[in-house]
Structure formats: C-alpha cells, structure tokens
N, C-alpha and C positions, 0 to 999 in steps of 0.2 A: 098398035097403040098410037096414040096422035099425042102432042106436045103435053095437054093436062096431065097427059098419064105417065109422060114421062116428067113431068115437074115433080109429080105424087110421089112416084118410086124414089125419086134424089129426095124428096123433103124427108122420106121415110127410112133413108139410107144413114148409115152410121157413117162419122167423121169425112174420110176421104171419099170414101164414095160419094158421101153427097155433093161433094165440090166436083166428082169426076161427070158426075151427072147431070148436074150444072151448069158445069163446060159444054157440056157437051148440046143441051138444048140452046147453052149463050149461040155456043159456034152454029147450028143450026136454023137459025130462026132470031139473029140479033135484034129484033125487036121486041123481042119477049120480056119485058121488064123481072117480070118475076124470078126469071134466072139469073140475072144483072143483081137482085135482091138477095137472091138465095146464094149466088155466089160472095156477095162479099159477107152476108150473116155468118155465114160457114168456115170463111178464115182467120185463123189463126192470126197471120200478120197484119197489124195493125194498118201499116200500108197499102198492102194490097186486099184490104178489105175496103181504104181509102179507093183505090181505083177501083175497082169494081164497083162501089157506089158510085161513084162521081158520071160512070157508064151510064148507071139504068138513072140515075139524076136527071143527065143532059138528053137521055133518048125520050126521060117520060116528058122534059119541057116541050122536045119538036113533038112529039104526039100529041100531048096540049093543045100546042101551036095550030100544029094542023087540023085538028077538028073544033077551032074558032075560040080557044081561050087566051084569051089576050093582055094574061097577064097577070090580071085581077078577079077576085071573081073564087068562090068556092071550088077545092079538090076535094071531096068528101071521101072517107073511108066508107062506108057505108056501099056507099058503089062502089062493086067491085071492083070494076075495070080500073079504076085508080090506084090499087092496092100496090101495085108492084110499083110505081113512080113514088108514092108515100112511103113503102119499104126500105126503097133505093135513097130519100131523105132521111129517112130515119137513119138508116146504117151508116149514111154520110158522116152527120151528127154523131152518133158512137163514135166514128171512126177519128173524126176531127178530135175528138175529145179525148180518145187515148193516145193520141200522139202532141198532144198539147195546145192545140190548135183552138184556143176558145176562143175568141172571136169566130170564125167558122162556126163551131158547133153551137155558141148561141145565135147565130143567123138561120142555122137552118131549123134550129128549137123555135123560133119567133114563126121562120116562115111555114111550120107544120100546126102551127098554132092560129097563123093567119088562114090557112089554105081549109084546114076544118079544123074550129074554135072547139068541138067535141074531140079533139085530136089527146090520145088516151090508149093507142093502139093494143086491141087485148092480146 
C-alpha cells in the first residue's frame, strides 16, 4: 500500500491508532501535510494538537512557496492538493482557540477566509 492507503487506514482508525498511524506516515514521508493535519485533528492535547498544526502550517507555506505562490493569491479547498495545508490552518485555529490564544486563532480564521472566501470546510 503506498501513503493514500495508509492515510485511509489512520483516518479510519479509532482514537490512538489513528494518531499511531499518523505518526507514522508524518515520520515516513514529512511532507505529507495531510498526516501533520490528521495528526494534530486526532489529539487530545490542546498543545500538541497546537504543534502538530503549526508542522503541516509551516511545511504547507514552503510547498506554496516552492511551486510559485507568493504569498497572495487564492489556496482553494476545492483542490485537492491544498487540503492538507488548509487542514493544518484550520486545526491551527481550533488549536489556538482552546488554549486561549485569540489573536492566533482569529488570524488564521481571517487567513482561511482570505486564501478561499468559500472557506466552509465540509
């Protein structure tokens, strides 16, 4: 099975498992946003749901980066391949927000608003 399938299995996985599965495609494949997403969705602690987003955050802006967004400029959910860097704001966001952090989490509510104005995540 190749990484989608193991993303599947951990999304499909109850509690720790999915964190272990998670882990374990983060550790395999660190640019895989959607495991940096699904790991911090999956935990419990407030904090380290905070780092874990903050992970697939900062890796989805250099992926951005490197394939010429400069900044500004539509991240649509709609395509795919952004899901997992939108994921990783999103949960950022949650995550600022349960540990009290609101300035953070209304920064990253503005900038998921800004990046796709449809931003609504089903």
């Amino acid at each position: 099975p190749g990484v989608a399938a193991d993303l599947a299995a951990a999304r499909s996985a109850p509690g720790a498992d999915r964190r272990a599965g998670a882990a374990a495609v983060a550790a395999a494949h660190p640019d895989v946003l959607d495991a940096w997403a699904l790991l911090a969705e999956s935990a419990d602690d407030p904090v380290e749901s905070y780092a874990y987003a903050r992970v697939g955050y900062h890796r989805g802006l250099d992926a951005l980066r490197a394939n010429g967004w400069r900044g500004s400029g539509y991240v649509r959910w709609a395509q795919e391949t952004n899901r997992g860097f939108l994921r990783s704001l999103d949960a950022l966001r949650a995550a600022a927000e349960r540990i009290g952090e609101e300035a953070e989490a209304a920064r990253c509510d503005a900038f998921l608003h800004q990046l796709d104005p449809d931003w609504g995540r089903p």
